[in-house]
C-alpha positions in Angstrom: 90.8 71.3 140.9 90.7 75.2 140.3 90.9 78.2 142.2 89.2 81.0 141.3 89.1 84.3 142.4 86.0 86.5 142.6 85.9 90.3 143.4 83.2 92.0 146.6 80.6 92.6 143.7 80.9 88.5 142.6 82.8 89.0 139.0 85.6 86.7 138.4 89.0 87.9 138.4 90.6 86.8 135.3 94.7 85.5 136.3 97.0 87.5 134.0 97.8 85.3 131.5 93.9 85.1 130.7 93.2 88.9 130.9 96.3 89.1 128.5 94.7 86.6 126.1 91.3 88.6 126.4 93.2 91.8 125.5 94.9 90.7 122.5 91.4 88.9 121.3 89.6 92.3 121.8 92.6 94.0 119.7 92.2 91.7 117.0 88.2 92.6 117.3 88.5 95.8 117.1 91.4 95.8 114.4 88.7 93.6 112.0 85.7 96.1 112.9 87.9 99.1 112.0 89.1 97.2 108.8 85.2 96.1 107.9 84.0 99.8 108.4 86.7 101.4 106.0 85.8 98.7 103.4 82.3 99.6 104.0 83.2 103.5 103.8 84.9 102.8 100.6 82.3 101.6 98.9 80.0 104.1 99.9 82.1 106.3 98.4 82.1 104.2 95.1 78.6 104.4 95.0 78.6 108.1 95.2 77.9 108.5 98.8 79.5 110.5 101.6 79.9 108.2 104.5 80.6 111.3 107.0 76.8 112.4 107.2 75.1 108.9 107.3 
């Protein structure tokens, strides 16, 4: 059996220990998205383009 604890509005409160494990996954996320787009930049540039006025 769970407990589970929900806010006025009806979202879930995530316990700590998952709100921590969300964090870190959204860190990672964003680590790979900034990593993907400077790859992407570099290219770009390879190519001849300027990727600051796309």
């Amino acid at each position: 059996m769970w407990l589970r604890f929900f806010d006025s509005a009806g979202n879930l409160i995530l316990l700590p220990e998952a709100a921590e494990q969300q964090a870190e996954q959204e860190q990672q996320r964003t680590k790979q998205e900034r990593e993907r787009a400077n790859r992407l930049a570099a290219r770009l540039r390879e190519l001849g383009e300027d990727p600051s006025i796309l």
